[in-house]
N, C-alpha and C positions, 0 to 999 in steps of 0.2 A: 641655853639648854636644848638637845636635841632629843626633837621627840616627832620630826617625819624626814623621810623622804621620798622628793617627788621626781618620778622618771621621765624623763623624756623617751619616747619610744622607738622611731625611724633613727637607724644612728648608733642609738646608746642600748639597747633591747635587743630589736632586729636591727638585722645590719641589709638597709632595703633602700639605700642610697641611690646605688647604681640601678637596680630596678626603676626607681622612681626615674631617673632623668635618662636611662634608654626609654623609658614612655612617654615622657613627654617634648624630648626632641625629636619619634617620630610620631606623634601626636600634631608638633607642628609642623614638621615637614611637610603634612601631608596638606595642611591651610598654606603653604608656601612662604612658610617661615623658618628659615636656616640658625636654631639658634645656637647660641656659641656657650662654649664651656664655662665660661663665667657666670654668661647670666644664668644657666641652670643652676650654680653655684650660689649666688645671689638668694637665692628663694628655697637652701634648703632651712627646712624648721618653722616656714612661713605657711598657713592655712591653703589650698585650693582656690578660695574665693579674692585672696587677698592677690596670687600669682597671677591667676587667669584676667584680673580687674588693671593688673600693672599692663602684662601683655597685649591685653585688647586695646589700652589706650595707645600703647606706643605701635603695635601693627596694622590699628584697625580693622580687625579681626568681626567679619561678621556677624559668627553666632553672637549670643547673647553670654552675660560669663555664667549665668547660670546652666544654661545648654554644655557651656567648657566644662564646665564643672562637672555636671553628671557624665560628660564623656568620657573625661579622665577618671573617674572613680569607678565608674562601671568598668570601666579599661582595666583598671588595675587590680578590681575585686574580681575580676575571672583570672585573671593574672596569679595571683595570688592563691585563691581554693584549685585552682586547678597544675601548676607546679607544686614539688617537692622542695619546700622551704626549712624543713628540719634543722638543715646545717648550718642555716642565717640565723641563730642565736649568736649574739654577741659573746666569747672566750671571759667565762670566768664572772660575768653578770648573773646568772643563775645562782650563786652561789654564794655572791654578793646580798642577793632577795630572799634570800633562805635566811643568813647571818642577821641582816637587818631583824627582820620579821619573828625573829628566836628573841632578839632581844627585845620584843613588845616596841618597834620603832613603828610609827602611820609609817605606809606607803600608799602611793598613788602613782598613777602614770596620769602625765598630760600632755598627751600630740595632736599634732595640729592635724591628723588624720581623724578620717568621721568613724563612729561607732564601732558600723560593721568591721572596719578593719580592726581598731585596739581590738575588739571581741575576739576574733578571728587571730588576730598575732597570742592572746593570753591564753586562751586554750592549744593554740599549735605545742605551746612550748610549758602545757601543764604549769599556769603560775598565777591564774585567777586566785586562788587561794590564799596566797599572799598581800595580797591588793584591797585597799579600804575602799579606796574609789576610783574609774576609771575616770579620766575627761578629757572631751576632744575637745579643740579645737572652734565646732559651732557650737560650743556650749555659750561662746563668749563672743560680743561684739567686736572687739579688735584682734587681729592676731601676733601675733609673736613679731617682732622687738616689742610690743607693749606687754604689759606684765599680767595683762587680767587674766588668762586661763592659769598661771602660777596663784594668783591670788583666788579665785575660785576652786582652784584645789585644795588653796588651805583653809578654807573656807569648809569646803566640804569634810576636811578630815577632824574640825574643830580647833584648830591651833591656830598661833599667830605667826606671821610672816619668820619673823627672828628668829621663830623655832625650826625652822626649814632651811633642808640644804637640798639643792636641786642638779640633779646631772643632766648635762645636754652636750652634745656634740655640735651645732652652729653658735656662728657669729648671731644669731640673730633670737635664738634661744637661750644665749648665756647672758646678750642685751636685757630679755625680758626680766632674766630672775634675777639681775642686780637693778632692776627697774622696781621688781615687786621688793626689794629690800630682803632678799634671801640671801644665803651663801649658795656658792655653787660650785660647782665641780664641772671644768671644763674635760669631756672625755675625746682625743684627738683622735680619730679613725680615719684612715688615711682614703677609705670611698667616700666622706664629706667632702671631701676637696679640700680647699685651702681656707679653711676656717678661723678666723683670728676671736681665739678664745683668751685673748691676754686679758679680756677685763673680770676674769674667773678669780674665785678665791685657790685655788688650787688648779694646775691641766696634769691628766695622766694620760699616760698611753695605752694601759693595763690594769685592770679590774683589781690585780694581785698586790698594785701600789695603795690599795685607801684598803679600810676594812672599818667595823660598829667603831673600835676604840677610835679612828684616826677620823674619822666622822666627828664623833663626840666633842673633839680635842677642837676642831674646826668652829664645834659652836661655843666654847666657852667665853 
């Protein structure tokens, strides 16, 4: 029976994909790391700490990764309050979170982005209101392919995993939620890159293909 769902944000919300990896390819450009399209690709849906911990091991990268970490955050949160992000809602998710939310379904978002930003994306786009609980990312010790911030969201909303169907746009986010034993909904956006969502219960391309019924139908 369906009675949440949980969002993934960068991706399947905001579409703040290519934002993220023009920053942190010249993020490391500037440490004299040339990285390539893949591995930007590699670490969409993955936490900050988890990225800059792979990176530093494999570049050698001086700072510390927690130094990496507020660099790129602070980086991206001026980034972010100070362009005109309006028109990076995701076509047809808005209105997807209104249908859900009408019909008394939990919603949550859970990305592997820190606070300030979920904050900062749910008011941009007027939709805190619909939302039982936000959570990021460092709410949880491991990040995404493992399943705990899925399972601490459902946690937070009061339900059980089985009752949960979770949209996400990476390979590495649709790993967690059939890790935390969810359905999911693989959403292909063509600024993830080359995402292999095949181990999804369903992939769309289009908000306009799922709606509450076809949700519902998913959890029976």
């Amino acid at each position: 029976m369906l009675k949440a769902v949980i969002f993934d944000m960068d991706g399947v919300i905001f579409d703040s994909e290519l934002v993220h990896a023009k920053l942190e390819k010249s993020l490391l450009k500037e440490m004299g790391v040339d990285l390539t399209h893949e591995e930007i690709e590699s670490f969409v849906g993955t936490s900050s700490y988890y990225m800059w911990e792979m990176l530093k091991g494999k570049y050698g990268l001086s700072k510390t990764v927690e130094e990496l970490v507020k660099i790129e955050r602070d980086s991206y949160f001026e980034l972010l309050v100070s362009e005109n992000h309006e028109d990076n809602i995701v076509k047809g998710v808005k209105e997807l979170i209104q249908e859900l939310h009408k019909n008394k379904v939990k919603l949550a978002v859970a990305s592997s982005s820190p606070v300030n930003v979920i904050d900062t994306v749910v008011d941009m786009y007027d939709i805190r209101q619909y939302f039982n609980a936000l959570v990021s990312g460092d709410y949880v010790e491991r990040s995404k392919p493992n399943p705990d911030i899925f399972l601490y969201a459902a946690e937070k909303l009061g339900v059980k995993p089985e009752e949960c169907i979770v949209i996400e746009d990476s390979s590495n986010g649709v790993l967690a939620a059939k890790r935390a034993e969810m359905k999911c909904i693989g959403y292909r956006n063509v600024n993830s890159g080359k995402q292999d969502l095949s181990p999804a219960d369903l992939v769309i391309s289009d908000y306009s293909e799922i709606s509450y019924e076809k949700l519902k139908e998913l959890c029976i």
